[in-house]
C-alpha positions in Angstrom: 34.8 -29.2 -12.5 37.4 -26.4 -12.2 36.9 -22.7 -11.6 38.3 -22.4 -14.8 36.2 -25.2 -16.6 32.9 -23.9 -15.0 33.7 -20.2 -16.4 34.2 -21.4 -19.7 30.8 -23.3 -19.4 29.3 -20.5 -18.6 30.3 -18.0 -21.0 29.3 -20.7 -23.7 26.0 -20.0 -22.1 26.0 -16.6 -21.9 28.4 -15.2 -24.7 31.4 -12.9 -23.8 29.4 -9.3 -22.9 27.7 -11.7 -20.2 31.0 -13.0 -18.1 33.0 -10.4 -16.8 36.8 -11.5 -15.7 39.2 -8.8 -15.5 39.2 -7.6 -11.7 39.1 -3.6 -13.2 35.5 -4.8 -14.9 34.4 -7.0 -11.5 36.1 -4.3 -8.8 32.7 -2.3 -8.5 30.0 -5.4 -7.9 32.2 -6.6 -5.1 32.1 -4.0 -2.8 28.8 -2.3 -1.1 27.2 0.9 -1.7 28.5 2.1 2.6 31.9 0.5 1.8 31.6 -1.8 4.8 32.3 -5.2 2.8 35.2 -5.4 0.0 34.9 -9.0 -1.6 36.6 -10.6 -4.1 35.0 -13.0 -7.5 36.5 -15.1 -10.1 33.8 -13.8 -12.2 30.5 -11.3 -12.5 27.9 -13.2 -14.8 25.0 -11.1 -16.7 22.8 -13.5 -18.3 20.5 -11.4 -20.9 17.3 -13.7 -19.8 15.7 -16.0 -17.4 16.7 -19.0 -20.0 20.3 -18.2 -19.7 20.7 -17.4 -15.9 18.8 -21.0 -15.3 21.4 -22.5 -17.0 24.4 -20.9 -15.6 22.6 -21.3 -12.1 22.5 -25.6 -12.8 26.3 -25.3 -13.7 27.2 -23.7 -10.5 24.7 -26.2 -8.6 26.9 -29.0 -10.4 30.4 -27.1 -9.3 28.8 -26.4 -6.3 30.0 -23.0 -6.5 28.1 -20.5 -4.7 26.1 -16.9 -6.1 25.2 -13.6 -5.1 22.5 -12.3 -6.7 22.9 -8.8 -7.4 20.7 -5.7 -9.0 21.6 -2.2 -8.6 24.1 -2.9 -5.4 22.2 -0.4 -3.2 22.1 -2.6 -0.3 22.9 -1.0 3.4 23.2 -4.3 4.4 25.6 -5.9 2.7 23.3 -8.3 1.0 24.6 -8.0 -2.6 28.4 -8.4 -2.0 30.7 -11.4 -2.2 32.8 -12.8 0.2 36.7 -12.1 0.6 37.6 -15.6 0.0 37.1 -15.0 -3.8 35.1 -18.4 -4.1 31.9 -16.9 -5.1 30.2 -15.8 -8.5 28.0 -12.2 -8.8 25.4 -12.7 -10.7 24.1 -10.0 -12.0 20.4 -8.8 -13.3 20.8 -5.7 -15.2 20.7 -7.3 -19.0 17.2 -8.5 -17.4 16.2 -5.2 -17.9 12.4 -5.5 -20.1 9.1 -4.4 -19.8 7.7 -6.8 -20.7 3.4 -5.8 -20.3 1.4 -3.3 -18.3 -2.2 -3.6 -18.6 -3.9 -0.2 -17.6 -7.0 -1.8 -17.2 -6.3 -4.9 -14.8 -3.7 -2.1 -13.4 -0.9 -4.4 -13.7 2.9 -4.5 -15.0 5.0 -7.8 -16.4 8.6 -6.4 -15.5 12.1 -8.2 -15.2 14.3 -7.9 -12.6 17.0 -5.7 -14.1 14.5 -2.8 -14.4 15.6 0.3 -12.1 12.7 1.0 -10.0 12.7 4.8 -11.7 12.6 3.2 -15.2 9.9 1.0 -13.7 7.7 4.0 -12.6 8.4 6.3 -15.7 6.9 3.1 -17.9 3.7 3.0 -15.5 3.2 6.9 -15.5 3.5 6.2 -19.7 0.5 4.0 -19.4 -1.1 6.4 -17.4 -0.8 4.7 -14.2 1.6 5.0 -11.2 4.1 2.2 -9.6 3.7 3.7 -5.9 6.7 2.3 -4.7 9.4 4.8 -4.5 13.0 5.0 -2.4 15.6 7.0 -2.5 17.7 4.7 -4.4 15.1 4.1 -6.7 17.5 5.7 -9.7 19.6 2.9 -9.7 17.7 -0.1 -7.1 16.4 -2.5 -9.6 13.3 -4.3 -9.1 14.6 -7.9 -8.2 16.7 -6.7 -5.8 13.7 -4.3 -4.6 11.6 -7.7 -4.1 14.2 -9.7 -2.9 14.6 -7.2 -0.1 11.2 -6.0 0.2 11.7 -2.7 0.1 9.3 -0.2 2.0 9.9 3.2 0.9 8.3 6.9 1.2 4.7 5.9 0.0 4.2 2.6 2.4 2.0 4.7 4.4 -0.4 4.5 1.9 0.2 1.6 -0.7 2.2 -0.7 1.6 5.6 -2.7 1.7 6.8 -4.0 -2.0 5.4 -7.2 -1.2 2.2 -5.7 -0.9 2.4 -5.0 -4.7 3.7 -7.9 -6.0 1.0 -10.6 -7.7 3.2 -13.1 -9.3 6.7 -13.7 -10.0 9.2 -15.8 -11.9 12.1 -17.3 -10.1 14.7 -19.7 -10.5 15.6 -22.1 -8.4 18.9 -23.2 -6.4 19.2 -26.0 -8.7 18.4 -24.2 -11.8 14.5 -25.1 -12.2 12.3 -22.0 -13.7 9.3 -21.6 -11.1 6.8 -19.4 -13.5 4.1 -18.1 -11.2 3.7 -14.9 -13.3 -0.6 -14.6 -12.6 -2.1 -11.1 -12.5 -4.6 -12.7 -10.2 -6.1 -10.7 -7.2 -7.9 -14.1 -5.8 -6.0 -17.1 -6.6 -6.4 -19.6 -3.0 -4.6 -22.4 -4.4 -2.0 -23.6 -2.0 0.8 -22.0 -0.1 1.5 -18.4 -1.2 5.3 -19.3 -2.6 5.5 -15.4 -3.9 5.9 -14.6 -0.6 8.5 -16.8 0.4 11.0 -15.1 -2.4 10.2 -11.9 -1.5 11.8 -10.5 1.6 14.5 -13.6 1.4 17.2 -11.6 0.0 18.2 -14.2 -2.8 19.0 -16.9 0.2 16.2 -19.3 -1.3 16.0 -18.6 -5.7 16.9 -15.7 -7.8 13.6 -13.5 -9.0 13.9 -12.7 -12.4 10.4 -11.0 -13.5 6.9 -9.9 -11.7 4.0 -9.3 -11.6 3.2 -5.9 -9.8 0.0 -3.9 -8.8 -0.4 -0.7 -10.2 -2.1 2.1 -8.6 -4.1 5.0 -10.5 -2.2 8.4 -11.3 -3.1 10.9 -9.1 -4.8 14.0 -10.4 -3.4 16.3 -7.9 -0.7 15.8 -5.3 0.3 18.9 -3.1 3.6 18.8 -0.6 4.4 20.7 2.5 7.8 21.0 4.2 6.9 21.8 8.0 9.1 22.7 10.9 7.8 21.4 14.3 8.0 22.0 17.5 9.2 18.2 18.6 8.7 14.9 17.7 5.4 14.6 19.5 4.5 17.3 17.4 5.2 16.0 14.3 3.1 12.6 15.5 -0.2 15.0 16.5 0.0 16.4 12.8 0.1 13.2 11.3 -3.1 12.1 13.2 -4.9 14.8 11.9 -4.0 14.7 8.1 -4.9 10.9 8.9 -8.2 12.5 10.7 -9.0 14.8 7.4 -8.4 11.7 4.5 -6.1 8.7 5.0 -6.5 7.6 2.0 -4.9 11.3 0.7 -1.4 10.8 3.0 1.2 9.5 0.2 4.3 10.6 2.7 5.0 11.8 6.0 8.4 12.1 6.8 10.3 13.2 9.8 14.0 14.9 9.4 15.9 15.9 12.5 17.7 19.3 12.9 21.0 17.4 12.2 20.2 15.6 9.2 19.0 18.7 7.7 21.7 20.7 8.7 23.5 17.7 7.0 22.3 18.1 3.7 22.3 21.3 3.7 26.1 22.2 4.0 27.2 18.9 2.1 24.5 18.7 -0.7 25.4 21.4 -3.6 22.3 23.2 -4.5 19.9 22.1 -1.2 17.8 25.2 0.0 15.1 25.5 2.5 12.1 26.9 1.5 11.7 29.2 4.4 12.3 32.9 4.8 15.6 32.4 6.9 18.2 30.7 5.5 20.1 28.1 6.7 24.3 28.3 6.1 23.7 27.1 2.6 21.0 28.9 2.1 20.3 32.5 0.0 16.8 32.6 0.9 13.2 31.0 -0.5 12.4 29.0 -3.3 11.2 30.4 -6.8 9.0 28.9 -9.1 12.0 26.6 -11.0 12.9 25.6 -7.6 15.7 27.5 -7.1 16.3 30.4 -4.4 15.2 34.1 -5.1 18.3 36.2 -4.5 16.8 39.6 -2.1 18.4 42.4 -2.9 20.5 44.3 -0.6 18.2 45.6 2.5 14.9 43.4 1.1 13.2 40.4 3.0 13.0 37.3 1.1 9.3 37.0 0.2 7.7 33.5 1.7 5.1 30.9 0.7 2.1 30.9 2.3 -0.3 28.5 4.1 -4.0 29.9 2.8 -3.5 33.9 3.9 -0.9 33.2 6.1 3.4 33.4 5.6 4.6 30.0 5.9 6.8 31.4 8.0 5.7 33.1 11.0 6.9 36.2 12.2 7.8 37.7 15.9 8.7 41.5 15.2 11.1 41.1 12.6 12.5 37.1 13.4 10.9 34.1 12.2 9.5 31.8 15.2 11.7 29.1 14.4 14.3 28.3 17.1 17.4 28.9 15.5 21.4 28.4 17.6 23.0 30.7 15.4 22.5 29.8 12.0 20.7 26.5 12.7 16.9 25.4 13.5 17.2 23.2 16.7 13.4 21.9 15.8 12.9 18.9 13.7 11.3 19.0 10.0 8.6 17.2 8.6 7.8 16.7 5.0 3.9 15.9 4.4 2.6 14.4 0.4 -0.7 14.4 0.1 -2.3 13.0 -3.3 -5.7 11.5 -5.0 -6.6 10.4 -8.4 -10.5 11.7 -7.8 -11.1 15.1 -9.1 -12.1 18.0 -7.5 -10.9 17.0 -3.9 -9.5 20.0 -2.7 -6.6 18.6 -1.4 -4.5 22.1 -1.4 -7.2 23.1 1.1 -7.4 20.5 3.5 -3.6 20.7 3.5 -4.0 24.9 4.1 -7.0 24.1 7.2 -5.0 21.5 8.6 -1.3 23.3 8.5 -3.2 26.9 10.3 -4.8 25.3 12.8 -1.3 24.0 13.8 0.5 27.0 13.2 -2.0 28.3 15.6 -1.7 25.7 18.1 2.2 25.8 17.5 2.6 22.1 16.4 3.6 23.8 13.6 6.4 26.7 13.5 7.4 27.1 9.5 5.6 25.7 6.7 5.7 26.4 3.4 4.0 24.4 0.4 5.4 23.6 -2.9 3.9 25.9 -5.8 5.4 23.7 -8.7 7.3 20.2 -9.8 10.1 22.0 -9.1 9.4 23.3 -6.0 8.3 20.0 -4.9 11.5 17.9 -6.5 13.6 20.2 -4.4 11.8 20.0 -1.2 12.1 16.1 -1.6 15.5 16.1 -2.3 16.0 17.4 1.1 14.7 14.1 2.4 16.4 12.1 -0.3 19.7 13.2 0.2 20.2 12.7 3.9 22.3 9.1 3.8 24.7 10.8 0.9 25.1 14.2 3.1 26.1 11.3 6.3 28.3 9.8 4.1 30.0 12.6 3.0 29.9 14.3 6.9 31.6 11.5 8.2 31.5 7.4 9.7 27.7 6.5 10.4 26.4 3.7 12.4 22.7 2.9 10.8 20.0 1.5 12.5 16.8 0.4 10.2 14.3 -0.1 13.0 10.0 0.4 13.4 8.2 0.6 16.4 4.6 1.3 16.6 3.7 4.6 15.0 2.0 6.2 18.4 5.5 5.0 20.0 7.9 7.0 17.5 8.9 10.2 19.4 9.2 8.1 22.8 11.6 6.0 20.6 13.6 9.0 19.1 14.5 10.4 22.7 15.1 7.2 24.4 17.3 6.0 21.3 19.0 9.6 21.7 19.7 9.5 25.2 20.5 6.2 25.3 23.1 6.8 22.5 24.3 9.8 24.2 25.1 7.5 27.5 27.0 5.3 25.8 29.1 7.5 23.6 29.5 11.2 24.7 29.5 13.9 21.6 27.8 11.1 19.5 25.5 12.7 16.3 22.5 11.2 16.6 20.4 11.3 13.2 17.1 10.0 12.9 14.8 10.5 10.1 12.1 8.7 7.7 8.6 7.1 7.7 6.9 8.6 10.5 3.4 7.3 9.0 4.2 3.7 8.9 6.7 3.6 12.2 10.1 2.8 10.4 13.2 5.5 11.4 16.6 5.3 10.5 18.7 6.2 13.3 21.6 6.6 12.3 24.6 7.8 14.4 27.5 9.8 13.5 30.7 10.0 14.8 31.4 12.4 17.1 33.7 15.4 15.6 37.1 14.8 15.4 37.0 11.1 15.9 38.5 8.2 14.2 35.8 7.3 11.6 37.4 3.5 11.8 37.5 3.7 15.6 34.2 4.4 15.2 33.1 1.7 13.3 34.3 -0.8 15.5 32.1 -0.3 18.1 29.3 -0.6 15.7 28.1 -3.9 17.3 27.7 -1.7 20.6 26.0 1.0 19.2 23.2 -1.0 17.4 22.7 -3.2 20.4 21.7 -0.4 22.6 19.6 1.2 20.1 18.0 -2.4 19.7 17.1 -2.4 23.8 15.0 1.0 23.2 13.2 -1.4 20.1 12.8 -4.3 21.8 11.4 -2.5 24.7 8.8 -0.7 22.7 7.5 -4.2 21.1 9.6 -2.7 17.4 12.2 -4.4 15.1 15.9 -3.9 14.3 14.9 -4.3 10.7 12.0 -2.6 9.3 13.0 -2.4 4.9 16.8 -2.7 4.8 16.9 -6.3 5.4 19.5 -8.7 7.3 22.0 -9.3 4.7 25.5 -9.8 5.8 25.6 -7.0 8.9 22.7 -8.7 11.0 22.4 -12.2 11.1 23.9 -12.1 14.3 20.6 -10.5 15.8 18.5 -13.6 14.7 18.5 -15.7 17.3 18.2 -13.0 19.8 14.7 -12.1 18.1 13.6 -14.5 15.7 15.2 -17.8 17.8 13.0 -20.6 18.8 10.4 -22.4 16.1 10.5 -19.1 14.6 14.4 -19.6 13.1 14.2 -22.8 13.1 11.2 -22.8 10.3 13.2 -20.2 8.3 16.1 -23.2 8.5 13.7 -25.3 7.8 12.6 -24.0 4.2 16.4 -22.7 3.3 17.6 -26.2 3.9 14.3 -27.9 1.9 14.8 -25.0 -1.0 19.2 -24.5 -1.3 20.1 -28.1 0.0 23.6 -27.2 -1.3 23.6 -23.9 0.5 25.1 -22.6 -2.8 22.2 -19.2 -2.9 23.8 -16.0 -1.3 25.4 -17.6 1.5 26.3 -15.8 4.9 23.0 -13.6 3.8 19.9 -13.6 6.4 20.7 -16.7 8.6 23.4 -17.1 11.1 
């Protein structure tokens, strides 16, 4: 069968708003969300349900034509994005886009793969319930690509990876076959645990199409803090005594260096610091909407305040921060703290723990969201550090996890190690602090050529890997391998251990037709 004769097949399956041909309609699903990988595709086919992408997935398995699965196209990775050789089909899952039960009770949602992961949690919090998994993608990330991924986020500290959530799921298989294993089971021993072998695979073994996902209760009260601290080691101690107080209350704890915040803050229009002195983008603290207070000529910006205290602690007239110039040289960390029981006084545990390490200068600036806004805003500072990168230059990222007591050793050796190897590089490191997983990224030094820089990518990554390796971690902690990593799999996952993922890829896609050049080398 012809490329033509197969795309005619499959439009008869899937009508003309689900085969896309013209290369202005194809251009955006072929190239990745970092702009690392430009492809090319004959076509980009949205089946509207898990009936019609079977069938289009049994024609391709006849042609022999290969697929990449692909939701929201928010991969770092490269995971979602064809090859150049223009031989492959997208398939995409947005028409898959229904709700299709949540059951408040069992705490459960039925959900397709086309969903974005924001639609996803607005339909549990309708219900009454929350979808704990949250990234900063999550506008846009839909949930099969989310699973296929399996996708960590801001909350795993507390609710776990995606596949920790996921109960059932309905896939179809490299040659077409629907596998439904949609169960809202919590106990179901009945065999091998096949959910687990889709999630996490990165659409190398079948394409998920719907699941079966754990809810979570809505919290009554949740209460934020954006902290500056004195140093990484810092921001560790802090965490162990919030974990101390209530683990079961940490949602978040993220860490932010000085550079990724200074970042955001000159590259990301409206991004404010909540603290009394302002940053270069800054016109002082936040107000109630979540916008900055404008002082009047000669006045001091008022500041939020930990219990009795100013969040931001004063020295004669200067805040205690360091600052060189206009800019804090101490990292930031941004602390969520949230329970569904009522009455837990979570505002005050947060106040008690936050003075005691103002007063034992762990903690040098804090101030504590008073409303949604105020709290939106403060994590949009987190959010928006890989779009303020983007914009400030060529990146290098590194999606690693080392033990969580190992973190800042990590961050310094990473840095200096970095340093060594590239004079005037930008080292960037910032994320999950309570679960172990940084991204350290690295941005080219100032007036260097970004493509220059990008070329010795390989270089970069390997030396940040020794640091990881050496502190028992993982060059890949939620981002996955997709296209930019399967070169580091036999390094760290050869042996039995590859060999078994061969193993089941070659048992599962004997054709080799399911997101080739994705995971395995």
């Amino acid at each position: 069968m012809s490329v033509t004769e197969l795309l005619e097949a499959i439009r008869a399956v899937v009508g003309p708003r689900g085969l896309l041909t013209d290369p202005a309609d194809t251009a955006s699903y072929t190239e990745d969300w970092r702009r690392l990988y430009q492809g090319r595709t004959p076509a980009v086919v949205r089946p509207a349900d898990t009936v019609e992408l079977a069938a289009v997935v049994r024609l391709c398995a006849a042609a022999r034509v290969p697929l990449v699965p692909q939701g929201g196209n928010t991969s770092m990775v490269g995971g979602a994005t064809p090859d150049a050789d223009g031989s492959q089909l997208v398939l995409s899952l947005a028409r898959l886009n229904r709700v299709r039960a949540i059951d408040p009770v069992d705490l459960t949602m039925t959900i397709e793969a086309g969903v974005t992961l924001k639609a996803a949690q607005n339909a549990a919090a309708d219900a009454g319930c929350l979808l704990p998994l949250s990234i900063s993608s999550e506008g846009s990330a839909q949930i099969g690509g989310v699973l296929a991924t399996n996708a960590g986020g801001n909350n795993t500290v507390r609710y776990g990876n995606a596949r920790d959530l996921v109960l059932g799921l309905e896939v179809v298989l490299p040659d077409g076959e629907i596998w439904n294993g949609l169960r809202r089971l919590r106990k179901d021993n009945t065999g091998y645990c096949l959910r687990q072998l889709f999630v996490g695979a990165e659409g190398t073994l079948g394409v998920i199409t719907a699941a079966v996902l754990k809810l979570a209760p809505r919290p009554r009260e949740v209460v934020v803090a954006l902290c500056v601290v004195a140093s990484p080691e810092a921001a560790l101690e802090l965490f162990t005594r919030f974990q101390a107080h209530d683990p079961a209350a940490v949602q978040a704890f993220e860490f932010m260096s000085a550079t990724g915040m200074d970042f955001v803050l000159r590259h990301i229009p409206g991004a404010r610091l909540p603290f009394g002195k302002p940053g270069p983008a800054n016109q002082g603290p936040m107000n109630q909407s979540g916008a900055m207070n404008q002082p009047a000529s000669g006045e001091q910006p008022a500041t939020p305040h930990v219990g009795e205290q100013p969040a931001t602690p004063h020295v004669g007239e200067q805040p205690a921060t360091p600052y060189v110039g206009e800019q804090p040289v101490t990292p930031y960390v941004l602390v969520e703290l949230g329970t569904p029981r009522p009455n837990a006084g979570l505002r005050a545990m947060l106040e008690a723990v936050l003075e005691q390490a103002l007063e034992d200068e762990l903690v040098l600036d804090a101030a504590i969201a008073e409303s949604e806004a105020q709290r939106a805003a403060i994590w949009r500072l987190r959010e928006e550090h890989s779009e303020a990168q983007k914009r400030e230059g060529a990146s290098v990222k590194n999606d690693v996890s080392v033990p969580i007591s190992r973190v800042p050793e990590f961050i310094r050796r990473a840095t200096d190690a970095c340093a060594a190897l590239l004079p005037g590089i930008r080292a960037v490191p910032f994320g999950h602090m309570g679960d172990g997983n940084i991204h350290f990224n690295l941005e080219q030094p100032v007036g260097t050529d970004p493509a220059w820089f990008l070329a010795q990518d390989h270089a970069i990554m390997d030396t940040v890997n020794e640091v990881v390796r050496a502190l028992e971690g993982s060059f890949s902690a939620e981002h996955g391998i997709g296209r930019l990593k399967p070169y580091m799999m036999p390094d760290w996952r050869g042996g039995a251990e590859l060999a078994i993922m061969h193993r089941i890829k070659d048992a599962l896609d004997p054709l080799g037709i399911m997101n080739p050049g994705k995971v395995l080398p």
